[in-house]
PDB file as gemmi writes it, atoms N, CA and C in Angstrom:
CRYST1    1.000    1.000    1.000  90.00  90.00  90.00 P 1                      
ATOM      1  N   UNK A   1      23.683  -2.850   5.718  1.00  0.00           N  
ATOM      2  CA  UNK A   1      23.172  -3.363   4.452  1.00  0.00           C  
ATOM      3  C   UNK A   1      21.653  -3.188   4.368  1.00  0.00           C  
ATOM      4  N   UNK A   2      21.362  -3.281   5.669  1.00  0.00           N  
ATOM      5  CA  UNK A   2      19.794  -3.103   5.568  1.00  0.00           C  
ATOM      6  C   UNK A   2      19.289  -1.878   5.309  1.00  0.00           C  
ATOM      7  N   UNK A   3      20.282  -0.486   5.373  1.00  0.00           N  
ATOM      8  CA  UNK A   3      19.716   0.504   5.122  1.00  0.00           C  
ATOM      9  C   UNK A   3      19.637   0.972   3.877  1.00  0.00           C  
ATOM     10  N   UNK A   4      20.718   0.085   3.080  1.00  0.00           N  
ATOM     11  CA  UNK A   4      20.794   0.140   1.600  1.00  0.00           C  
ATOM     12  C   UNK A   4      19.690  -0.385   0.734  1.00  0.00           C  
ATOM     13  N   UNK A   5      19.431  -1.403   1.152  1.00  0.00           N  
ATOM     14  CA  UNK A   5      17.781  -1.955   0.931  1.00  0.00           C  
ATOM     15  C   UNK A   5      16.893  -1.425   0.820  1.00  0.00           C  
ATOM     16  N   UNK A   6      16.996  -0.857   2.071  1.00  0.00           N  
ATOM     17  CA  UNK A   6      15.483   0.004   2.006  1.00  0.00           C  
ATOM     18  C   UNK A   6      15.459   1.613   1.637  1.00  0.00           C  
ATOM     19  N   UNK A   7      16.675   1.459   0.857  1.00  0.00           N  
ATOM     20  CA  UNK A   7      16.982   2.479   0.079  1.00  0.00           C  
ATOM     21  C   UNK A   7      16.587   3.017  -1.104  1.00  0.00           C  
ATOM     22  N   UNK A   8      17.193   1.253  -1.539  1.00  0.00           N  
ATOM     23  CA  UNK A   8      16.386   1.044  -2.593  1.00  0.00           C  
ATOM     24  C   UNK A   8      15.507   0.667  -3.338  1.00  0.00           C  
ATOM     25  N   UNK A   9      14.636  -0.014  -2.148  1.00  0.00           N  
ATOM     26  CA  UNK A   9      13.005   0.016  -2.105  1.00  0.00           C  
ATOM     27  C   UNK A   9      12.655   1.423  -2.142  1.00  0.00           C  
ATOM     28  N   UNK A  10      12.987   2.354  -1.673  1.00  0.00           N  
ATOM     29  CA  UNK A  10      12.123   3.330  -1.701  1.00  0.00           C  
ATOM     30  C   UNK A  10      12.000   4.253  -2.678  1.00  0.00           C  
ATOM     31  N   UNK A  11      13.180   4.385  -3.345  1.00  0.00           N  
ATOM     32  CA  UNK A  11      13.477   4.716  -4.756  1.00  0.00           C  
ATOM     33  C   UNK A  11      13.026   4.427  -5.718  1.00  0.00           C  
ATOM     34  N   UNK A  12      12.310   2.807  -5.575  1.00  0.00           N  
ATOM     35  CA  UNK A  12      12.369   2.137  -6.760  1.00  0.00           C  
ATOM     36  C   UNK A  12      10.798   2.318  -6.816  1.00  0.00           C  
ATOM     37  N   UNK A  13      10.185   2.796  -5.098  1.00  0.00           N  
ATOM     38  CA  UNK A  13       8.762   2.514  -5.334  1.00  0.00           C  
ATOM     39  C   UNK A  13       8.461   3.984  -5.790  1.00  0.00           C  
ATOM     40  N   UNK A  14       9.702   5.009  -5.565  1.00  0.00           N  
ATOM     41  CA  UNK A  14       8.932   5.985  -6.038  1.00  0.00           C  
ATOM     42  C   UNK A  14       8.901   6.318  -7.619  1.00  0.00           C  
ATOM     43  N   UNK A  15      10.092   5.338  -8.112  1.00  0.00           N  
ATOM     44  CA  UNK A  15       9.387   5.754  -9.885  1.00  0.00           C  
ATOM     45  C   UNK A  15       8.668   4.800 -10.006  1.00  0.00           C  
ATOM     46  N   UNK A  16       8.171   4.283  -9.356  1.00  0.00           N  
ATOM     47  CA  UNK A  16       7.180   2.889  -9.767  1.00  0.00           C  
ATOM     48  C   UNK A  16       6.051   3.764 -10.074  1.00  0.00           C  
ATOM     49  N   UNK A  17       5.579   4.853  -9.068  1.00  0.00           N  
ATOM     50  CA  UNK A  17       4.333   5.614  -8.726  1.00  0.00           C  
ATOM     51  C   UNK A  17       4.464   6.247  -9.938  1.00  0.00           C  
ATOM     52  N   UNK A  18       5.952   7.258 -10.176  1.00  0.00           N  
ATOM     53  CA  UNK A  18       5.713   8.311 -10.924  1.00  0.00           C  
ATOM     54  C   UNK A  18       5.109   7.647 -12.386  1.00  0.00           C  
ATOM     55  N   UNK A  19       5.576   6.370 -12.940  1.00  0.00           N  
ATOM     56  CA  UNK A  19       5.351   5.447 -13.761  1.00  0.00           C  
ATOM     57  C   UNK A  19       4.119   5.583 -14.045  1.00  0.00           C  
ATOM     58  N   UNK A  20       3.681   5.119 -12.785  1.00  0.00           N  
ATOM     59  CA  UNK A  20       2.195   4.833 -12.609  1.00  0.00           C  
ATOM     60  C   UNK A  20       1.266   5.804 -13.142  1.00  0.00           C  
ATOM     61  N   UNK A  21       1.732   7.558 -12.415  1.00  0.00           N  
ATOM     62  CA  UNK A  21       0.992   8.478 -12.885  1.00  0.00           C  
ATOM     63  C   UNK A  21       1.296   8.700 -14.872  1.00  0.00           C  
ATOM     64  N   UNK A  22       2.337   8.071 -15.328  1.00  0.00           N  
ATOM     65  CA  UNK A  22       2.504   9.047 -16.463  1.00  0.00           C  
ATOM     66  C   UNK A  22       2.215   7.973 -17.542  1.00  0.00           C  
ATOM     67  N   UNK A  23       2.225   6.482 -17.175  1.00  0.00           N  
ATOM     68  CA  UNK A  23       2.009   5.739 -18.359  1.00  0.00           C  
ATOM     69  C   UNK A  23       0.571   5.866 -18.390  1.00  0.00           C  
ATOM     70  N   UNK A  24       0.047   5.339 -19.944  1.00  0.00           N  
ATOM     71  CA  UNK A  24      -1.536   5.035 -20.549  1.00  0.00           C  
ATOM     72  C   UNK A  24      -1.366   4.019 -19.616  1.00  0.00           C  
ATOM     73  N   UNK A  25      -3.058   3.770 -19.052  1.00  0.00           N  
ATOM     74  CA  UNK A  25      -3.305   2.759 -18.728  1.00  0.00           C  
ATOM     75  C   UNK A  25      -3.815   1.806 -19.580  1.00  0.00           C  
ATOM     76  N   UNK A  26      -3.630   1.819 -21.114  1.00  0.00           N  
ATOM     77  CA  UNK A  26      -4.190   0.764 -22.099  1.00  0.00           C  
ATOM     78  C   UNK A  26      -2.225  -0.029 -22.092  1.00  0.00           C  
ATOM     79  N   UNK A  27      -1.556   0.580 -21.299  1.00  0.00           N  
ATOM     80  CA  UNK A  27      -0.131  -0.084 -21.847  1.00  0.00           C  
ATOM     81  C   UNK A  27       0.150  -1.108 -21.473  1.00  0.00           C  
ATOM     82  N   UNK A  28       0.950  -2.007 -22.714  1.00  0.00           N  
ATOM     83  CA  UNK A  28       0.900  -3.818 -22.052  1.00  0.00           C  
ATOM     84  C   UNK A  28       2.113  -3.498 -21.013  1.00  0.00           C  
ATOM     85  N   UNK A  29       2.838  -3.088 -20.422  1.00  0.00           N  
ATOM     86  CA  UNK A  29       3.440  -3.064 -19.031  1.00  0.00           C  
ATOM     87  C   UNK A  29       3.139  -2.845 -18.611  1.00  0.00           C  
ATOM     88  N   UNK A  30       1.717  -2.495 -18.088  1.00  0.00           N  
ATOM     89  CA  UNK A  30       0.775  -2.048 -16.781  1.00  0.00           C  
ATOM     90  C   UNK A  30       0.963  -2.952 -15.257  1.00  0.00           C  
ATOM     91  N   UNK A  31       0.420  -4.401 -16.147  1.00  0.00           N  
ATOM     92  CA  UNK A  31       0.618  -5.507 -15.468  1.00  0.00           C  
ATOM     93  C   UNK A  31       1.901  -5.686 -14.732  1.00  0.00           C  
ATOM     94  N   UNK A  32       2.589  -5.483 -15.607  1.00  0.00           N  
ATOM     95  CA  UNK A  32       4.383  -6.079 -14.904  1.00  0.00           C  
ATOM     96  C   UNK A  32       4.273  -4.682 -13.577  1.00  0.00           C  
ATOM     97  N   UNK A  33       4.446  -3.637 -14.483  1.00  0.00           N  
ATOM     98  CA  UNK A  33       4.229  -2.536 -13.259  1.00  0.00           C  
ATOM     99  C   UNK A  33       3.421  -2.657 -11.889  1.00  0.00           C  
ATOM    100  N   UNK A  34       2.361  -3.447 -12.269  1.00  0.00           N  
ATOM    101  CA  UNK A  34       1.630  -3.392 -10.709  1.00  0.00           C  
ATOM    102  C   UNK A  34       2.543  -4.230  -9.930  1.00  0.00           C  
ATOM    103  N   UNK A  35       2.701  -5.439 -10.578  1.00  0.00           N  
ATOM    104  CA  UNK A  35       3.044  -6.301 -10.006  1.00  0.00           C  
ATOM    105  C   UNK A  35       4.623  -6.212  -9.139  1.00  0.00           C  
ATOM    106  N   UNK A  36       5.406  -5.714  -9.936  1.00  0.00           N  
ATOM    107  CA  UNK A  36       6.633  -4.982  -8.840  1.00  0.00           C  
ATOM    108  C   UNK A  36       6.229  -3.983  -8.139  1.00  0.00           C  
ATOM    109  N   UNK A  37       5.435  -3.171  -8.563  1.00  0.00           N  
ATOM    110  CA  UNK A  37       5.255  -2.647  -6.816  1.00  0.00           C  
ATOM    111  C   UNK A  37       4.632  -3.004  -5.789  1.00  0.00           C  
ATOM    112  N   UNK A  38       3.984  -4.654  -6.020  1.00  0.00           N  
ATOM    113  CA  UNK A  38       3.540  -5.524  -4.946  1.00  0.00           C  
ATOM    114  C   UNK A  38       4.702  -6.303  -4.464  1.00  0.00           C  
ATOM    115  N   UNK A  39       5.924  -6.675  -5.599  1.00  0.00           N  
ATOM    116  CA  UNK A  39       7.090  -7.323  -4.959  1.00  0.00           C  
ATOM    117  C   UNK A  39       7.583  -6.068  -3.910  1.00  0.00           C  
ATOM    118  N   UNK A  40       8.024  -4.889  -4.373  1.00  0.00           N  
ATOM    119  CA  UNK A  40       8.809  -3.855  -3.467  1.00  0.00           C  
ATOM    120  C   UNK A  40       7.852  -3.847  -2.272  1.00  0.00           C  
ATOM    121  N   UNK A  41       6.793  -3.739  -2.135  1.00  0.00           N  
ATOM    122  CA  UNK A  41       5.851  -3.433  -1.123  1.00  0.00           C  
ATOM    123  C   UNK A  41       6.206  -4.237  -0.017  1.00  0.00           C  
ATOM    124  N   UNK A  42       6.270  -5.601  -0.418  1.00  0.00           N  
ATOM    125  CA  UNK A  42       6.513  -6.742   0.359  1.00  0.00           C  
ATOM    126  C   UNK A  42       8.066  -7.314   0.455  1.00  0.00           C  
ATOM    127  N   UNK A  43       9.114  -6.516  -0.147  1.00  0.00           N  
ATOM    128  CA  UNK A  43      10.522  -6.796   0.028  1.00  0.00           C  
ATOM    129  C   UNK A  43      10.730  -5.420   0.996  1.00  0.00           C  
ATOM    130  N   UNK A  44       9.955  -4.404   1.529  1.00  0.00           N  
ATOM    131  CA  UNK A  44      10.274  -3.584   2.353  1.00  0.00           C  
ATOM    132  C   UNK A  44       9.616  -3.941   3.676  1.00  0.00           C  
ATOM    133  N   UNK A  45       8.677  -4.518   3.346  1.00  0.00           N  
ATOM    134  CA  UNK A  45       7.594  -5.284   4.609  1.00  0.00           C  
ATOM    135  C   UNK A  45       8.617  -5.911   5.322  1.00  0.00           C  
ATOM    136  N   UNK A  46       9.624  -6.780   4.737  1.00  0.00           N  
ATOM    137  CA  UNK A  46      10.169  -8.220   5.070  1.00  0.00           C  
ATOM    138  C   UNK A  46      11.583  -7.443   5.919  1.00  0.00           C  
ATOM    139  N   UNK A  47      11.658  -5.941   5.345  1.00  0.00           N  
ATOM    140  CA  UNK A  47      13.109  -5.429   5.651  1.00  0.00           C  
ATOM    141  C   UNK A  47      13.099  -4.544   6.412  1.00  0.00           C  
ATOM    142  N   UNK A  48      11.846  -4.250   7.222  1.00  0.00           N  
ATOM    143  CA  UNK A  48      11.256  -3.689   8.045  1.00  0.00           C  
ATOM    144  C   UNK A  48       9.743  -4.225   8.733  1.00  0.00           C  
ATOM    145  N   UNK A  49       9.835  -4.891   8.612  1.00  0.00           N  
ATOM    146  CA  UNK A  49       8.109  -5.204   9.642  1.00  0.00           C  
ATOM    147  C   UNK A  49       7.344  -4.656  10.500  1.00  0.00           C  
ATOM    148  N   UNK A  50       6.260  -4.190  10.396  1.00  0.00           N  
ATOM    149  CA  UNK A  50       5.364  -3.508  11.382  1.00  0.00           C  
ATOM    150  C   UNK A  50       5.220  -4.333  11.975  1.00  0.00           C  
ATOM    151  N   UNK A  51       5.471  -4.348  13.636  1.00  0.00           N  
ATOM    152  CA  UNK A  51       5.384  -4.825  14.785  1.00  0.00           C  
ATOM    153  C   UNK A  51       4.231  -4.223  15.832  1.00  0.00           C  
ATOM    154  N   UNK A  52       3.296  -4.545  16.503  1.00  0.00           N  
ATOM    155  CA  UNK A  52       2.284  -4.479  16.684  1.00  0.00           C  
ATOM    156  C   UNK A  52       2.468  -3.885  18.118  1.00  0.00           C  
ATOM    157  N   UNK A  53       2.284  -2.889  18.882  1.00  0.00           N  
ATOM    158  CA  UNK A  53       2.717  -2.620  20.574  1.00  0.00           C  
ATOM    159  C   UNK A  53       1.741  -2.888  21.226  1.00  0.00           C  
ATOM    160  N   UNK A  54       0.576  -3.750  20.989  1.00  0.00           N  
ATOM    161  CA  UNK A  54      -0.587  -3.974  21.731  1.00  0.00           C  
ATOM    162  C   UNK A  54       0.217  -5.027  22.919  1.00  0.00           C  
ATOM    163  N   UNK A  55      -0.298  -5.510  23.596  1.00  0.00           N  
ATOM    164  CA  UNK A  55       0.094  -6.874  24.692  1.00  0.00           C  
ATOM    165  C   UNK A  55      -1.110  -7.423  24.785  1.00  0.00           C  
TER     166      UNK A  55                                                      
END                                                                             
């Protein structure tokens, strides 16, 4: 299940981007737009975590 997740995090962040490149930036969904790709950012963080190999 977890690979489905981060499946579809990754999908979702990549039309987030393409979004990103093709909408005006005067557009009132700009906002909502950033803002889910700070939720996906951090629902892939949570579904994968960078773990640190220092000791």
């Amino acid at each position: 299940m977890k690979i489905l997740n981060l499946i579809h995090v990754m999908v979702a962040q990549a039309f987030y981007r393409w979004a990103m490149r093709e909408i005006n930036p005067m557009h009132p969904d700009l906002p909502r737009i950033m803002q889910r790709q700070q939720e996906l950012a951090d629902k892939a963080q949570r579904i994968f975590p960078v773990r640190s190999f220092s000791r």
